[in-house]
PyMOL Python script that loads the backbone (N, CA, C, O; Angstrom):
from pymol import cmd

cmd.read_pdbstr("""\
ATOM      1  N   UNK A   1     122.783  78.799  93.861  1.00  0.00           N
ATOM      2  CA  UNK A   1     122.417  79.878  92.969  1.00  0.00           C
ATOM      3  C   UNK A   1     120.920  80.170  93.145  1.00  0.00           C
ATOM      4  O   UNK A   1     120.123  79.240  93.260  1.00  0.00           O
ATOM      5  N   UNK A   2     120.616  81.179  93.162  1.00  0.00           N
ATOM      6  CA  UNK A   2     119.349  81.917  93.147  1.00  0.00           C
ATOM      7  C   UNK A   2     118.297  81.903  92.199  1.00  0.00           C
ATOM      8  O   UNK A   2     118.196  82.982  91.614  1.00  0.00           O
ATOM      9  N   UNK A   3     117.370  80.924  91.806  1.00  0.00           N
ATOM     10  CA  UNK A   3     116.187  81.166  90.890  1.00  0.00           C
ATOM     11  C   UNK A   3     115.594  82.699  91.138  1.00  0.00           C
ATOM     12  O   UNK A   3     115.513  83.287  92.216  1.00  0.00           O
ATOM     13  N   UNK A   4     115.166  83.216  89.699  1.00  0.00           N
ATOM     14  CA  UNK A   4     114.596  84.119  89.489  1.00  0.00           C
ATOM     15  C   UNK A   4     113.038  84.085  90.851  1.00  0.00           C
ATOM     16  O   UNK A   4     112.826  85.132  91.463  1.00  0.00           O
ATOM     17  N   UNK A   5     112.531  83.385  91.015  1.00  0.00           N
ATOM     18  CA  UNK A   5     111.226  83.220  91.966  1.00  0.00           C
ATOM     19  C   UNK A   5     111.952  83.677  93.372  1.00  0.00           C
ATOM     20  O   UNK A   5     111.422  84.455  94.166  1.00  0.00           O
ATOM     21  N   UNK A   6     112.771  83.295  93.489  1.00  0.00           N
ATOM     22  CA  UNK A   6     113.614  82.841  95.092  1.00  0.00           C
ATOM     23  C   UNK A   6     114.032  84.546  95.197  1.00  0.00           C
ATOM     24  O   UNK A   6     113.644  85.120  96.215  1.00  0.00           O
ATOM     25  N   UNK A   7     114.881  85.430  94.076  1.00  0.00           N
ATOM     26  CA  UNK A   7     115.014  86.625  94.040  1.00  0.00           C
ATOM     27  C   UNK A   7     114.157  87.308  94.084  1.00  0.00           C
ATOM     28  O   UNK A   7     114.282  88.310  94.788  1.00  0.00           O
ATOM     29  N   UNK A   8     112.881  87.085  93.349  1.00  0.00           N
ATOM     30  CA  UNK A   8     111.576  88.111  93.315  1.00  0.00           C
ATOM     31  C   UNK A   8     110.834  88.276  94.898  1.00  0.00           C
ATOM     32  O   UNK A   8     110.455  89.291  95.482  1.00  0.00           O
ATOM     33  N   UNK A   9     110.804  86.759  95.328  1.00  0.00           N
ATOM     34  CA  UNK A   9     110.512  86.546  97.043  1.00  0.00           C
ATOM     35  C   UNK A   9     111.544  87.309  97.622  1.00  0.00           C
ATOM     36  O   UNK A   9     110.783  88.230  97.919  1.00  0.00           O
ATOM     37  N   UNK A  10     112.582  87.684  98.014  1.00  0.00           N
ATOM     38  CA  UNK A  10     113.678  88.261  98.567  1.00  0.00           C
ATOM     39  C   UNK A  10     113.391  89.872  98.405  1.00  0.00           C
ATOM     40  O   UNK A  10     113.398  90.724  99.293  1.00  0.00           O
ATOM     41  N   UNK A  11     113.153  90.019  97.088  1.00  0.00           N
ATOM     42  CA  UNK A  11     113.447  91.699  96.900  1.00  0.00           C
ATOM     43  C   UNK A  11     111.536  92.012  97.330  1.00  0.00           C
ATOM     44  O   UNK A  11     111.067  93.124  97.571  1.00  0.00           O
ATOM     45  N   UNK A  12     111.135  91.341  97.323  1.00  0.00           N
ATOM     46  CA  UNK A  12     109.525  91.951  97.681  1.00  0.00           C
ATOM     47  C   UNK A  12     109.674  91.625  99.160  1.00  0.00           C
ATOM     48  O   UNK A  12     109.818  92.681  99.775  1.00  0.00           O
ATOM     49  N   UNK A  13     109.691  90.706  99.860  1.00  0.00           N
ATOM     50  CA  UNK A  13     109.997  90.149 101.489  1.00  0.00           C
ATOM     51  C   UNK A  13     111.044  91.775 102.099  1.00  0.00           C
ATOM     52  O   UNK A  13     110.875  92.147 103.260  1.00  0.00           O
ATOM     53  N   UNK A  14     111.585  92.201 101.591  1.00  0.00           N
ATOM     54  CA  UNK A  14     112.834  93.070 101.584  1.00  0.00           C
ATOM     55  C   UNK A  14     111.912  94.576 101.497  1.00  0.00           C
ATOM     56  O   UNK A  14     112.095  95.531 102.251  1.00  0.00           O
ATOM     57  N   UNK A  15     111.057  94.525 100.565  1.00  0.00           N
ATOM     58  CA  UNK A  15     110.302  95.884 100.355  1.00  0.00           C
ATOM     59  C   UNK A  15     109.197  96.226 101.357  1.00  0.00           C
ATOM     60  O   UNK A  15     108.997  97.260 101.994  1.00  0.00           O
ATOM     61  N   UNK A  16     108.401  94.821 101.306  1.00  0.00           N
ATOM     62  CA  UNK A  16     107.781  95.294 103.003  1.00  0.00           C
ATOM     63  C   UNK A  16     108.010  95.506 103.981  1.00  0.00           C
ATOM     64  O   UNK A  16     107.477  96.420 104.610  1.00  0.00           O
ATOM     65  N   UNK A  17     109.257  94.396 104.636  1.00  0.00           N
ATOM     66  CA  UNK A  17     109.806  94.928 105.873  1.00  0.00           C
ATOM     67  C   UNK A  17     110.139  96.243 106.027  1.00  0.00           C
ATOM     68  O   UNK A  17     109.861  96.786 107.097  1.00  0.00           O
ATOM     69  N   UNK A  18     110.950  97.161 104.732  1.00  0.00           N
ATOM     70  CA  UNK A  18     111.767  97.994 105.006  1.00  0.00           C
ATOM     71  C   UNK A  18     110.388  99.250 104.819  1.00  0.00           C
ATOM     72  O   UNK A  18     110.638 100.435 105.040  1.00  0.00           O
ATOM     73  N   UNK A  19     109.095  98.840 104.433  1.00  0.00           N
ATOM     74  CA  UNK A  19     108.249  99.967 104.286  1.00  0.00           C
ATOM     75  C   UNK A  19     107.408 100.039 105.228  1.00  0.00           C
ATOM     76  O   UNK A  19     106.696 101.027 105.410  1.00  0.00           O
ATOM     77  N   UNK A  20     107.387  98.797 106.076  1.00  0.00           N
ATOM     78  CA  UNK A  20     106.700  98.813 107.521  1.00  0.00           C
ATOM     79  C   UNK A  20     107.223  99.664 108.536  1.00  0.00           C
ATOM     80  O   UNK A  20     106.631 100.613 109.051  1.00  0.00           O
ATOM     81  N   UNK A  21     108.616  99.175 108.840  1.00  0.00           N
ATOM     82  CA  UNK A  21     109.366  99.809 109.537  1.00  0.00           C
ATOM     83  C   UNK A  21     109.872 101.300 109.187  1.00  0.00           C
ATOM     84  O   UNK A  21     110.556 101.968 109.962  1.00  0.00           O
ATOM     85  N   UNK A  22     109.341 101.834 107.607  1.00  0.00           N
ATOM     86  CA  UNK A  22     109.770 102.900 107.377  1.00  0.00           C
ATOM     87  C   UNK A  22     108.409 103.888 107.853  1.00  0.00           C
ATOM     88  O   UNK A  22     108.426 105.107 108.022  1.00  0.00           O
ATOM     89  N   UNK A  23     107.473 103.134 107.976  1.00  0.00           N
ATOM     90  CA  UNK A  23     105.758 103.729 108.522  1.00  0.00           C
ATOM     91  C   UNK A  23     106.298 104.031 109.962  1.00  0.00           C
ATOM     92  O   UNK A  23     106.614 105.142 110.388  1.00  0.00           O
ATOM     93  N   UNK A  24     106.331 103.210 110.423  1.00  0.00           N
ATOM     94  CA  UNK A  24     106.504 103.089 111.925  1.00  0.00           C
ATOM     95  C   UNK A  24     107.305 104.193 112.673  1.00  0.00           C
ATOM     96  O   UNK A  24     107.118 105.087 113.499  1.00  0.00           O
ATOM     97  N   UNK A  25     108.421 103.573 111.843  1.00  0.00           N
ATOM     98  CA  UNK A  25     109.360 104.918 112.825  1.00  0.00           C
ATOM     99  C   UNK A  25     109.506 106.430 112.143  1.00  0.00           C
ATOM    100  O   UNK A  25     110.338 107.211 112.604  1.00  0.00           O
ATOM    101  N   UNK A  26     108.606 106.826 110.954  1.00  0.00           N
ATOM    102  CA  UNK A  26     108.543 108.170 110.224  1.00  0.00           C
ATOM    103  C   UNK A  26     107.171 108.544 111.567  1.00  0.00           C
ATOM    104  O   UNK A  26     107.036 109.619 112.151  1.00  0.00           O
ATOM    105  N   UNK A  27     106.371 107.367 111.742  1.00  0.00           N
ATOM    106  CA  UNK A  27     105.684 108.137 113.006  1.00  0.00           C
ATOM    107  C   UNK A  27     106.135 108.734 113.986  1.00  0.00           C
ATOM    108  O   UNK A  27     106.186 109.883 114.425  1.00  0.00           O
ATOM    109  N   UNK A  28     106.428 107.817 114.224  1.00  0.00           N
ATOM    110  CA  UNK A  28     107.419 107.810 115.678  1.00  0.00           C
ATOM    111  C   UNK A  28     107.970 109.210 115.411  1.00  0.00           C
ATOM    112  O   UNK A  28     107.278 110.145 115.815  1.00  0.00           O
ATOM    113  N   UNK A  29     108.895 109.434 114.909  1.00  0.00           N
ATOM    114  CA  UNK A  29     109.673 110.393 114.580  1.00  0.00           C
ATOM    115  C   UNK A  29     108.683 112.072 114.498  1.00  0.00           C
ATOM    116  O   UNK A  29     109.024 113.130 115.027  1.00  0.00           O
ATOM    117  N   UNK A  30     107.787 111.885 113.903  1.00  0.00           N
ATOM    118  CA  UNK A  30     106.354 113.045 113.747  1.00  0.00           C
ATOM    119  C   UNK A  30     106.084 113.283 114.946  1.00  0.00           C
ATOM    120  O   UNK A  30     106.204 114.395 115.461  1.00  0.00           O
ATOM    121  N   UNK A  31     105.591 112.012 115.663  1.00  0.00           N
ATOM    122  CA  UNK A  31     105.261 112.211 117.012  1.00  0.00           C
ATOM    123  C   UNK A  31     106.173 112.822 117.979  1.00  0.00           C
ATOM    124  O   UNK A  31     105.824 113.825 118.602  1.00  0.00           O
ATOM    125  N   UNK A  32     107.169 112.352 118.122  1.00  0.00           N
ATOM    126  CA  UNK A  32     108.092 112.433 119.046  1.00  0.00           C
ATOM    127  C   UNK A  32     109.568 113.102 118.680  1.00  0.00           C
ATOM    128  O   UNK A  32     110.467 112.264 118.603  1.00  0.00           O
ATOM    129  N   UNK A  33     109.861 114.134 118.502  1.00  0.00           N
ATOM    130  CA  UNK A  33     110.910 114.904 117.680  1.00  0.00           C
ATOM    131  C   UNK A  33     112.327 114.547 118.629  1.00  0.00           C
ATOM    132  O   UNK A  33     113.356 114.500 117.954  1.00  0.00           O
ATOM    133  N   UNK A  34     112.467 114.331 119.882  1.00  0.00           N
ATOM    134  CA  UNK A  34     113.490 114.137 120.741  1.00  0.00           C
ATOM    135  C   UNK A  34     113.986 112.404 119.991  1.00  0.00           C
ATOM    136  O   UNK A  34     115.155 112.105 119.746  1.00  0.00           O
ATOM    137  N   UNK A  35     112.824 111.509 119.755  1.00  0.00           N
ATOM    138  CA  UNK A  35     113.417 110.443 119.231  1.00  0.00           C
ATOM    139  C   UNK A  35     113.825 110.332 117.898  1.00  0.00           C
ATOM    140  O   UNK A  35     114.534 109.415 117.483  1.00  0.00           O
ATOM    141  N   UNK A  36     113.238 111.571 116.985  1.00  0.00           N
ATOM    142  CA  UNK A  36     113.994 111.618 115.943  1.00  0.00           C
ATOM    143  C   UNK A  36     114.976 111.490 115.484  1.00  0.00           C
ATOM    144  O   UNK A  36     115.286 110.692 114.600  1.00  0.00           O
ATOM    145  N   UNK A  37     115.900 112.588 116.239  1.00  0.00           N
ATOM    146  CA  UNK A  37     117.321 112.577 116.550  1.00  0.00           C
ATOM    147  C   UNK A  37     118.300 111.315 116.574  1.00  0.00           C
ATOM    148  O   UNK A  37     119.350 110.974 116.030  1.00  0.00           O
ATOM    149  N   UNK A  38     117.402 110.815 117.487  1.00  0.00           N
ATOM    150  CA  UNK A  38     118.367 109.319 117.498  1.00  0.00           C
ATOM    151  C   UNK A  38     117.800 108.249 116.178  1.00  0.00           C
ATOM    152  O   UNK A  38     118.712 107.731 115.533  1.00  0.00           O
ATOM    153  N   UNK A  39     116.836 108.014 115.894  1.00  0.00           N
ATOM    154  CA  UNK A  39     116.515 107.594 114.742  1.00  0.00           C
ATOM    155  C   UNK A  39     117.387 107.963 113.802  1.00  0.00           C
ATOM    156  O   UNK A  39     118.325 107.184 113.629  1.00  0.00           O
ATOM    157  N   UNK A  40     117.345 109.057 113.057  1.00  0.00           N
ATOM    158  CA  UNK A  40     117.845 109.649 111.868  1.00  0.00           C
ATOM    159  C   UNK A  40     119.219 109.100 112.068  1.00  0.00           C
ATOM    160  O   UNK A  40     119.769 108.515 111.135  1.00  0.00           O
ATOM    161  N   UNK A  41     119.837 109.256 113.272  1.00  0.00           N
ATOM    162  CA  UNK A  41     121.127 108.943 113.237  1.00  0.00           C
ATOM    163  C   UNK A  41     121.969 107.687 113.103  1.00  0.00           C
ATOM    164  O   UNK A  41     123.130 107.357 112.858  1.00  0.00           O
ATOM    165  N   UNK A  42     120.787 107.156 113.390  1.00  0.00           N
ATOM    166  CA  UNK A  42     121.321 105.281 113.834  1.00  0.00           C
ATOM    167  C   UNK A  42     120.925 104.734 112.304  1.00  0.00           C
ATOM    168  O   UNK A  42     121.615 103.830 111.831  1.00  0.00           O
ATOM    169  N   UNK A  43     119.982 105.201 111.648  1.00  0.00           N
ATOM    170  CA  UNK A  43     119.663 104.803 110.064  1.00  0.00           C
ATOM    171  C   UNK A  43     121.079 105.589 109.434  1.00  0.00           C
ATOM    172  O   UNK A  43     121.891 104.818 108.923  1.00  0.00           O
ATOM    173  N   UNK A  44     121.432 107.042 109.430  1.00  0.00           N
ATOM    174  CA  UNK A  44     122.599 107.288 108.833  1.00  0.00           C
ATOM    175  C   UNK A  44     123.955 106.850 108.643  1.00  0.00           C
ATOM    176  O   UNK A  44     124.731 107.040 107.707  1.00  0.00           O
ATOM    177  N   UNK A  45     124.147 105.875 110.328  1.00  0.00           N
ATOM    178  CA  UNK A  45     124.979 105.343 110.429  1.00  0.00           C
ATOM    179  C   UNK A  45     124.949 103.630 109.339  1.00  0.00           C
ATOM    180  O   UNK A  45     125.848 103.051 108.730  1.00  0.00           O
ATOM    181  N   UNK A  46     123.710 103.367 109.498  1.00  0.00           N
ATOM    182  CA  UNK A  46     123.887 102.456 109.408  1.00  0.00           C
ATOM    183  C   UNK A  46     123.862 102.427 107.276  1.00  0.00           C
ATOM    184  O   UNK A  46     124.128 101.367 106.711  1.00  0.00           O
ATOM    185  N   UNK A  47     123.619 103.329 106.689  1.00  0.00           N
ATOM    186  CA  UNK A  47     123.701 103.721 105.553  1.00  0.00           C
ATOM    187  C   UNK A  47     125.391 103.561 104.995  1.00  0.00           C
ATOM    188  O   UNK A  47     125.701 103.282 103.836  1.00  0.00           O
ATOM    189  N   UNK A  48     126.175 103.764 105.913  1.00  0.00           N
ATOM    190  CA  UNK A  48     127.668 103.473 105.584  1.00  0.00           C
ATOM    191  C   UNK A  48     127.886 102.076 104.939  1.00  0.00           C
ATOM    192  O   UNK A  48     128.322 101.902 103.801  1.00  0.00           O
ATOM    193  N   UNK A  49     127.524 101.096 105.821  1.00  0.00           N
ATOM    194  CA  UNK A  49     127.857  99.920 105.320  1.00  0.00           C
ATOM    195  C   UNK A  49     127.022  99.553 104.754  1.00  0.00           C
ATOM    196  O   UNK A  49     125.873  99.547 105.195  1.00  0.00           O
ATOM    197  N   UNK A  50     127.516  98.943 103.066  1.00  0.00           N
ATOM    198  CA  UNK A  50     126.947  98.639 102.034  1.00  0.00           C
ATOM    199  C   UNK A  50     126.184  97.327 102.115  1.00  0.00           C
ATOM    200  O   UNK A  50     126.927  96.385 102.393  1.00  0.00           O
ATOM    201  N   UNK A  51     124.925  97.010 101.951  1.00  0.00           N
ATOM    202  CA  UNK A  51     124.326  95.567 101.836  1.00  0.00           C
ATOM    203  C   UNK A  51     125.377  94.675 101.595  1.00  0.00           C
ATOM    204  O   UNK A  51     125.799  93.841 102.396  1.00  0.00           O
ATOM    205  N   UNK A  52     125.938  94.961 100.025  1.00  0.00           N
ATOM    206  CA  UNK A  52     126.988  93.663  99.962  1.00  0.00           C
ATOM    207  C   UNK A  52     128.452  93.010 100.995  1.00  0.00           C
ATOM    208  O   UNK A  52     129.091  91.960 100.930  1.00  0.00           O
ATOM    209  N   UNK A  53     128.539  94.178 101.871  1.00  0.00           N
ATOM    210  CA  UNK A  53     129.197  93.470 102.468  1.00  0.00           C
ATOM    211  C   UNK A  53     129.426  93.364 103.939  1.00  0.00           C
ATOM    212  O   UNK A  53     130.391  93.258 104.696  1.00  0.00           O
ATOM    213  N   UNK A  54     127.909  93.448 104.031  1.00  0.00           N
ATOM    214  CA  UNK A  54     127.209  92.759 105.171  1.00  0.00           C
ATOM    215  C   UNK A  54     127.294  90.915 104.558  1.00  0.00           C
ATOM    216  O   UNK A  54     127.704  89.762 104.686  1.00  0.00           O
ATOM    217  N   UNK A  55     126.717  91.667 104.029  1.00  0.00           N
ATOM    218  CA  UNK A  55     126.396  90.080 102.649  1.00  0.00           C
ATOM    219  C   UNK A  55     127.285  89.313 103.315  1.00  0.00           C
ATOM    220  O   UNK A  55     126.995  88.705 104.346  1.00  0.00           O
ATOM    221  N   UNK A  56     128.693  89.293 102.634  1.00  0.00           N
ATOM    222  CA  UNK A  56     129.862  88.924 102.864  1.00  0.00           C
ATOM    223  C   UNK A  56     130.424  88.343 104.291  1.00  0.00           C
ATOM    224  O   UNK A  56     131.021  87.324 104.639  1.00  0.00           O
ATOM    225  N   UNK A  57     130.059  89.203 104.763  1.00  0.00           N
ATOM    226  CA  UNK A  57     130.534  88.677 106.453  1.00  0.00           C
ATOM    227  C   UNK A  57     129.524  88.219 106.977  1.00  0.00           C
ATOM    228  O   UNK A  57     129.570  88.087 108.201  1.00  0.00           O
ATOM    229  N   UNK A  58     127.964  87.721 106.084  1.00  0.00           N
ATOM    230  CA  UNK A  58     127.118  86.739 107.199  1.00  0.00           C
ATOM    231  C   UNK A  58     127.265  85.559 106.237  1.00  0.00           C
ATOM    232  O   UNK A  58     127.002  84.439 106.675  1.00  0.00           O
ATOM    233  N   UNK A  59     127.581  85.675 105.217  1.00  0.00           N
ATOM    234  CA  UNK A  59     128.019  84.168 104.709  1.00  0.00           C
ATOM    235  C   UNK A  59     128.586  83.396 105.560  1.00  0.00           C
ATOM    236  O   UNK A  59     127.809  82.519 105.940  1.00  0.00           O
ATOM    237  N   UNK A  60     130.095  83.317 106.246  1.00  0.00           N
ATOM    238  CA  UNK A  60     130.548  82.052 106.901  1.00  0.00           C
ATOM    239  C   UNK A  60     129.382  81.478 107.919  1.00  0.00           C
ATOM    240  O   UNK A  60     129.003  80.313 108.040  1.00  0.00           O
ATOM    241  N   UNK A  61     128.805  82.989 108.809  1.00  0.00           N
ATOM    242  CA  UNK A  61     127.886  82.775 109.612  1.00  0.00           C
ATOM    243  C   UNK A  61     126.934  81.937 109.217  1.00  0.00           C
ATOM    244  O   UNK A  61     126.825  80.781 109.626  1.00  0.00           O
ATOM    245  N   UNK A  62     126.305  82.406 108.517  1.00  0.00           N
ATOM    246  CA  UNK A  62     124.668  82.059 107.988  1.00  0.00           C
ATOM    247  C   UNK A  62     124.626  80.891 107.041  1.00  0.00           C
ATOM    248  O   UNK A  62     123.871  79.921 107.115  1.00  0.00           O
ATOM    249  N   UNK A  63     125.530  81.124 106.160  1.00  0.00           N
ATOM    250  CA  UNK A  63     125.473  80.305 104.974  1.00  0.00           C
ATOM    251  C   UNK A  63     125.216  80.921 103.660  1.00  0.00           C
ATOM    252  O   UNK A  63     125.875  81.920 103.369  1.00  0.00           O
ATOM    253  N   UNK A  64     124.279  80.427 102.762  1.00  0.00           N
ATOM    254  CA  UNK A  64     123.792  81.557 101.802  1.00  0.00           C
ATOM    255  C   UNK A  64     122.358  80.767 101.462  1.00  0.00           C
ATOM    256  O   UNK A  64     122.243  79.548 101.328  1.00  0.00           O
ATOM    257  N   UNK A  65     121.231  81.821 101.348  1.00  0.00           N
ATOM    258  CA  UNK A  65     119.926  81.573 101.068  1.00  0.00           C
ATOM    259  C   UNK A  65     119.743  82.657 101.558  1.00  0.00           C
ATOM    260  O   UNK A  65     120.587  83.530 101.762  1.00  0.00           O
ATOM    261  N   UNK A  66     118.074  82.687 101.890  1.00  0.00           N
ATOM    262  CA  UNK A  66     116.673  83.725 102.222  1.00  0.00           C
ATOM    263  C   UNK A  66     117.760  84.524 103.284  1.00  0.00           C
ATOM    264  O   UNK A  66     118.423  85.556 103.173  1.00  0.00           O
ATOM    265  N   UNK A  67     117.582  83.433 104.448  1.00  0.00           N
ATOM    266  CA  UNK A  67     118.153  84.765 105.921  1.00  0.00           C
ATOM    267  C   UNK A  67     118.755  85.322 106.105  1.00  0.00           C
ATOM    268  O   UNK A  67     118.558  86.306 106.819  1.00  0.00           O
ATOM    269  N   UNK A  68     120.273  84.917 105.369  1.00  0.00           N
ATOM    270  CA  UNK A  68     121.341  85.730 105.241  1.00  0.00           C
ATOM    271  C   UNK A  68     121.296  87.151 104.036  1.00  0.00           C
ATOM    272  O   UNK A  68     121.885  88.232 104.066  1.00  0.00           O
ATOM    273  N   UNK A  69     120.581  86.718 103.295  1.00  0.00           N
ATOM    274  CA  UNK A  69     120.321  87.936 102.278  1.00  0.00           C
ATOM    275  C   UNK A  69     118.902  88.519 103.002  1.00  0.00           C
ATOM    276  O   UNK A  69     119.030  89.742 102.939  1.00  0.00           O
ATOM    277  N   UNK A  70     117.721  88.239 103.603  1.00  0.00           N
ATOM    278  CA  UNK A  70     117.585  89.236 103.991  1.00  0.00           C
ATOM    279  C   UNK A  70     117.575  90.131 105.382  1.00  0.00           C
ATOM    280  O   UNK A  70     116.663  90.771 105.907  1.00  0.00           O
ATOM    281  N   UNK A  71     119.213  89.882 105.843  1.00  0.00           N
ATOM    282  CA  UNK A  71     119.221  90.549 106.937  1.00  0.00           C
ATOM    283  C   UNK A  71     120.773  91.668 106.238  1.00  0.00           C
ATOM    284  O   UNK A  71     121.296  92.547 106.923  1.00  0.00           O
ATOM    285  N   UNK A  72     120.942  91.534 105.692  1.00  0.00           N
ATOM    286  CA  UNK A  72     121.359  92.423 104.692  1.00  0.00           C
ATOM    287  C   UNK A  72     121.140  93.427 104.507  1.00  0.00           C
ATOM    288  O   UNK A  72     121.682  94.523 104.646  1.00  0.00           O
ATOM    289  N   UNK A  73     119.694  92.779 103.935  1.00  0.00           N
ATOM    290  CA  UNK A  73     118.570  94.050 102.895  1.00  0.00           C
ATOM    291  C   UNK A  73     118.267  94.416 104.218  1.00  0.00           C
ATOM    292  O   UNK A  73     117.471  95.329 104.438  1.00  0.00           O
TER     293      UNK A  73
END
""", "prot")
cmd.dss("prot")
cmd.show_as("cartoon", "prot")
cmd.util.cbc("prot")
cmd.orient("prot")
């Protein structure tokens, strides 16, 4: 089970990655409009499948803690 600390580390660990990489490739994307295309699309796709059940199917894999939840997020 998840301490409140262990969740707060997760959902902040979770907010930078996803705001680094949201810097990065919104450049990218400004810069380079041909790679946009494929960007936008590969994030849309990947918008289908819900965190939780990613979740779900890296449990047997992973186990449960930090890595498996945040490759999820």
């Amino acid at each position: 089970m998840l301490t409140v600390k262990e969740h707060i580390t997760i959902s902040i660990f979770a907010l930078v990655v996803s705001a680094f990489l949201g810097v990065i490739l919104g450049y990218v994307c400004a810069v380079n409009k041909k790679s946009e295309k494929w960007i936008v699309s590969v994030f849309q796709i990947l918008r289908i499948v819900p965190s939780l059940a990613i979740l779900f199917l890296l449990i047997p894999v992973m186990g449960t803690g930090f890595q498996p939840a945040m490759t999820a997020a």
